[in-house]
N, C-alpha and C positions, 0 to 999 in steps of 0.2 A: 504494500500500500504506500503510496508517494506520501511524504509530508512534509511539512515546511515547519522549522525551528526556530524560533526569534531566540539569540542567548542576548542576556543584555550587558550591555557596554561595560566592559573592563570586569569581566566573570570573574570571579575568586573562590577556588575551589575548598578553600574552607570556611566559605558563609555559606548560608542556608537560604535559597529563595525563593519564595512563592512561584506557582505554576498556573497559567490561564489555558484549561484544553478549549480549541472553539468548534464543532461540530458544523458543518455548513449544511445547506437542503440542496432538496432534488436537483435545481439548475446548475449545481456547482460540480456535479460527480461528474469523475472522469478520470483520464492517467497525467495529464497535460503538468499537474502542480502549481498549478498556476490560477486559476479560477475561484477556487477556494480562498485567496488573497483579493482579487482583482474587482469581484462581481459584488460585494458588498464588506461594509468595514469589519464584522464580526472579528476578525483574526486582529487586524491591524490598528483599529481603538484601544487595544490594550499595552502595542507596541510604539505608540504618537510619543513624542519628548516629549511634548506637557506630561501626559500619563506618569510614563518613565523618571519623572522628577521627581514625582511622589514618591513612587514605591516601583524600584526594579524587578520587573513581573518578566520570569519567560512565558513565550507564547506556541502552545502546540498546533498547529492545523491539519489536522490530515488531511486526506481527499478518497472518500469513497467511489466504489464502482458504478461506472453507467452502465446497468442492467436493469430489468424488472424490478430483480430484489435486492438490488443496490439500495446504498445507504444507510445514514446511521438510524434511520425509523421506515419502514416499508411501508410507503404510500403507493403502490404503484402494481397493477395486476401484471399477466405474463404479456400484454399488451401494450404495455408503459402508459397506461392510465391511470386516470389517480381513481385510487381503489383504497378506501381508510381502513378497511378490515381489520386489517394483520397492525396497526401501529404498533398496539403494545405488548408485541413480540421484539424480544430482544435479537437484533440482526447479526451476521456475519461479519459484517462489516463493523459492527461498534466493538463486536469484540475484538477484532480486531486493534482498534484505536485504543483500547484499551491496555493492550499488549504493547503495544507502541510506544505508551504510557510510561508502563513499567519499564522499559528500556531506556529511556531518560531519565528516569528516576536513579538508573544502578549508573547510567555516564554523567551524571553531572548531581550536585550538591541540592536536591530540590526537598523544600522544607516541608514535612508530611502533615505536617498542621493546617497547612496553607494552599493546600491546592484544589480550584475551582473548574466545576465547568460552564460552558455558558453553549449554547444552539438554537439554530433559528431551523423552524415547520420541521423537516425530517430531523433535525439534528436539536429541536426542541424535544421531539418525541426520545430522541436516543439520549438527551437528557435527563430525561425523568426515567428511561428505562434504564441507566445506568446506576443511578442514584438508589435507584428500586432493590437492584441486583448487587449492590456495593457500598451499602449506606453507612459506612466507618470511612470510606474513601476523600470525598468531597467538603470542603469548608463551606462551600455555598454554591448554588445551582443558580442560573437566570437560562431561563427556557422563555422563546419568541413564536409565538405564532405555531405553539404545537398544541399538547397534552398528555396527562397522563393516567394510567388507571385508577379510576377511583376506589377502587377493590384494596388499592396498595397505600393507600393515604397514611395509614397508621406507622409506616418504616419512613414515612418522610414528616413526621407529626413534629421533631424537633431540630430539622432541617434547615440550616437560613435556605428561604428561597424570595425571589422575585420574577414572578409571572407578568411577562407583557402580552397582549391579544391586540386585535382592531376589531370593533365589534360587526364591521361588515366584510369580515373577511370571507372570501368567495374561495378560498383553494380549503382551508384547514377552520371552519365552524369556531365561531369564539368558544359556543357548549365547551370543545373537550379542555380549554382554561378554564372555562368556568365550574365544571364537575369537579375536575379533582383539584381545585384552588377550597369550596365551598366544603368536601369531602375532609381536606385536612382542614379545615375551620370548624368542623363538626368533631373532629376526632381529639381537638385542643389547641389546635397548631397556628400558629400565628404567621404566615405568609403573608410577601406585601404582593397583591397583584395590580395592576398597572391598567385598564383598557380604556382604547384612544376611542374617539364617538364614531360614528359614519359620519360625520359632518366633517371631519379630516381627510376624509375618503386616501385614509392608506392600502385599503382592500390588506392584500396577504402581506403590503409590506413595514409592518409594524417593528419589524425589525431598525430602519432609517431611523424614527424617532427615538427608540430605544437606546442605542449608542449612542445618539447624540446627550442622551440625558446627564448633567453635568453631576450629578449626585452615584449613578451608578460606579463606577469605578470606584471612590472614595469607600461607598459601602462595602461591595466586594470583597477588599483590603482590609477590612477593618474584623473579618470575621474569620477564624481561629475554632480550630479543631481542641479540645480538649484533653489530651490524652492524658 
């Protein structure tokens, strides 16, 4: 699986640095390595100097396959239609990213209290299914424009998370933020979730306003595994 590494400026292999993994959607999969950077900021907001002044964050991006059942959340039948079925089934491809993961973790000094994922529509869904499937993992989750099972709310009850949606989104339904955001609200959990009006008319790309949000990064960084 191709993927792209931000290390940040002037690495020191005996400090300890936070990691941002960013999972992209369906339009970005492919071999190319390049798409997943190019087509929207997810990956590269986290690696901006401004950001980087803050708090020296590496950045992982992988790039999943363009197949049916490509990506890090299966949207898509054997027809490469968007087909929601299958979302939250854990894919080949996330495990994979996950594995990818762990290998940057053994080559370079990544501090295990501190590492986040964030994804947008398929790579929202492989956010919360990884989260699902790994929940000692993750410092903090931001999922865009996905969802996740609301069967599973209870393993993310004391989860930092921040759900963004657009509530007329036409590819991925605001419902599946809204079920399992309401789910862990029900189960104790105190998520912040985020939805833009239709009057924004961001349709599926609720991601744009997202990144730009001047507060998210700051929070992100600010939240710490307990071990």
């Amino acid at each position: 699986m191709p993927f792209r590494l931000f290390v940040p400026e002037g690495y020191k292999p005996r400090k300890s640095y936070p990691l941002v993994l960013f999972l992209h959607g369906g339009g970005e999969r492919g071999d190319d390595n390049l798409k997943q950077l190019m087509n929207n900021d997810g990956a590269i907001f986290w690696a901006t100097a401004e950001n980087q002044s803050k708090a020296q964050v590496f950045v992982l991006a992988p790039q999943a396959q363009n197949l049916p059942e490509g990506g890090f959340g299966i949207t898509r039948d054997m027809n490469n239609n968007i087909d929601l079925s299958r979302v939250f089934e854990f894919s080949n491809d996330l495990q994979m990213a996950y594995e990818i993961l762990q290998k940057v973790k053994n080559d370079y000094n990544i501090d295990d209290k501190r590492i986040y994922v964030t994804g947008m529509s398929q790579g929202a869904f492989g956010t919360f299914n990884l989260n699902i499937k790994y929940p000692n993992l993750f410092a903090a989750m931001v999922p865009i424009a996905g969802g996740g099972n609301p069967k599973d709310a209870q393993v993310l009850v004391n989860k930092p998370l921040w759900n963004f949606h657009a509530e007329d989104d036409h590819i991925i339904p605001v419902t599946f933020s809204r079920n399992i955001i309401e789910a862990i609200i029900d189960t104790g959990g105190k998520p912040i979730y985020t939805e833009y009006s239709a009057k924004c008319n961001y349709n599926h790309a609720s991601w744009v306003p997202a990144y730009k949000n001047p507060r998210l990064f700051d929070w992100v960084m600010e939240q710490e595994i307990n071990r």
